[in-house]
VMD Tcl script that draws the C-alpha trace (Angstrom):
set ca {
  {-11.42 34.07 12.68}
  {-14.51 32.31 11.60}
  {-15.20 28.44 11.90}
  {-15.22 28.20 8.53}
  {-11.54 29.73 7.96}
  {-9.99 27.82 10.79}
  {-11.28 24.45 9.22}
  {-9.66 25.08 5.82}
  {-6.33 25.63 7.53}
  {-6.51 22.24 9.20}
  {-5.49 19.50 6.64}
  {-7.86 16.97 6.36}
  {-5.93 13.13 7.09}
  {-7.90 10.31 5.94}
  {-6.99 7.68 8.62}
  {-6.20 4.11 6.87}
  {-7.53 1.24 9.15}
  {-4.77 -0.82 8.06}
  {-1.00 -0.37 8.28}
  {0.12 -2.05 4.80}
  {0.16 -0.76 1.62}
  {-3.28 -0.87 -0.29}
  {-2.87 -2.96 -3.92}
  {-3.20 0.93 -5.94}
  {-0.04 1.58 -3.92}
  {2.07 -1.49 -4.50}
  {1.01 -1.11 -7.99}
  {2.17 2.84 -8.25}
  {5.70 2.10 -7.32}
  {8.23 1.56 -9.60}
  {9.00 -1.98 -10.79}
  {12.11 -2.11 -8.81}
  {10.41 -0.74 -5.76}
  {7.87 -3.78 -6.82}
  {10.74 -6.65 -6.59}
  {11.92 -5.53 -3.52}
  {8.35 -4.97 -1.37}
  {7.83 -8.07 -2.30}
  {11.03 -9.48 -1.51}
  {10.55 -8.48 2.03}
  {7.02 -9.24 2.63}
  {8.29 -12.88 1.55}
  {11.11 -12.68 4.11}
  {8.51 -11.62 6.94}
  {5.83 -14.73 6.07}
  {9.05 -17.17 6.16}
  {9.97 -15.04 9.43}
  {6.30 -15.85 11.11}
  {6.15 -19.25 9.72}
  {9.33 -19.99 11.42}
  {8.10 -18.97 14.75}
  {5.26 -21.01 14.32}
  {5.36 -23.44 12.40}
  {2.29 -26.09 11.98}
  {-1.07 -26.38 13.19}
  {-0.38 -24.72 17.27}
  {-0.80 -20.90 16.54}
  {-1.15 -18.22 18.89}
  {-3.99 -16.02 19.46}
  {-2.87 -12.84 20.41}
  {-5.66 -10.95 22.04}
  {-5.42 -12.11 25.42}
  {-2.15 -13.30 26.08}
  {0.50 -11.08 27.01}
  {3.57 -13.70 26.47}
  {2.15 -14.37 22.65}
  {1.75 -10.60 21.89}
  {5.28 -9.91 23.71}
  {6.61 -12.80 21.44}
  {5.13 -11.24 18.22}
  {6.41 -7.61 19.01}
  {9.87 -9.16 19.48}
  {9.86 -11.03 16.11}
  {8.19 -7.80 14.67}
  {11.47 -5.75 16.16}
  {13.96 -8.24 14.69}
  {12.53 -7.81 11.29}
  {12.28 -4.20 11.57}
  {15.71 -3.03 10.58}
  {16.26 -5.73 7.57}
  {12.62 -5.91 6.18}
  {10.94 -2.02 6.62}
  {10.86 -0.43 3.12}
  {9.76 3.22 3.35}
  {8.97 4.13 -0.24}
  {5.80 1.47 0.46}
  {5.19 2.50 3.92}
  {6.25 -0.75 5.03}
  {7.13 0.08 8.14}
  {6.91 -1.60 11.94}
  {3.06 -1.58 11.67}
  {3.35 -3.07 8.69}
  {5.27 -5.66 9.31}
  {3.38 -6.78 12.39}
  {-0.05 -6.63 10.15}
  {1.46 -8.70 7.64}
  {2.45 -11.68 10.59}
  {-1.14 -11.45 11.54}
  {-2.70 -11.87 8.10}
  {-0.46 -14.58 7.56}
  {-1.57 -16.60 11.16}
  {-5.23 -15.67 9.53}
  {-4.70 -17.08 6.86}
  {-2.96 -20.45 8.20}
  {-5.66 -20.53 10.83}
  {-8.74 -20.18 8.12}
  {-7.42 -22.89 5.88}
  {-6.56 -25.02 9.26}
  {-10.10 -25.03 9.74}
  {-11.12 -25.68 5.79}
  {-8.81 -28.95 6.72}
  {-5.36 -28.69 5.79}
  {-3.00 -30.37 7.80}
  {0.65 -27.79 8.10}
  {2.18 -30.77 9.99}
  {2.60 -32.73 6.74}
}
mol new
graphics top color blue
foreach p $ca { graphics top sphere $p radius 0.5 }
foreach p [lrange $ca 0 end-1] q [lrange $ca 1 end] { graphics top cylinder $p $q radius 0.2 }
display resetview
């Protein structure tokens, strides 16, 4: 076989650098499908803002106990709040908790105050 053959039998897999669903993709599923992505993602930020609530968050490149804490709360939501038709899935779910400590920690340092 020839280069050229053997690289059109391999399928070519665009790798996504994130592990949540894009907005095209939330938007393609169904309205139902809509509610209930939704509905979890909701249940996860509640989840994360639980475990840390306020202004004290965790940063979690560097310390084992924090990341160790986050992959438990990640495998607690995992059964109730995955939803497969988005690809909401474990990776997901932890990407979402980050972007949601990202997002407390950038408008912590525009000056709100979460302990109010």
């Amino acid at each position: 076989m020839r280069l050229k053959e053997i690289a059109s039998e391999i399928p070519l897999v665009i790798g996504r650098h994130r592990k949540k669903p894009t907005k095209a993709e939330i938007k393609s599923l169904t309205d139902l499908n809509q509610r209930i992505y939704k509905a979890k993602r909701k249940a996860v930020t509640n989840a994360a803002l639980e475990q840390w609530p306020g202004n004290d968050l965790p940063v979690f490149k560097n310390d084992k106990a924090a990341t160790e804490e986050l992959e438990t709360l990640v495998s607690t939501l995992e059964e109730t709040c995955s939803f497969e038709p988005a690809g909401f899935n474990k990776e997901g779910i932890k990407q979402h908790v980050l972007d949601v400590l990202n997002e407390r920690r950038r408008r912590i340092r525009k000056g709100h105050d979460y302990t109010q």
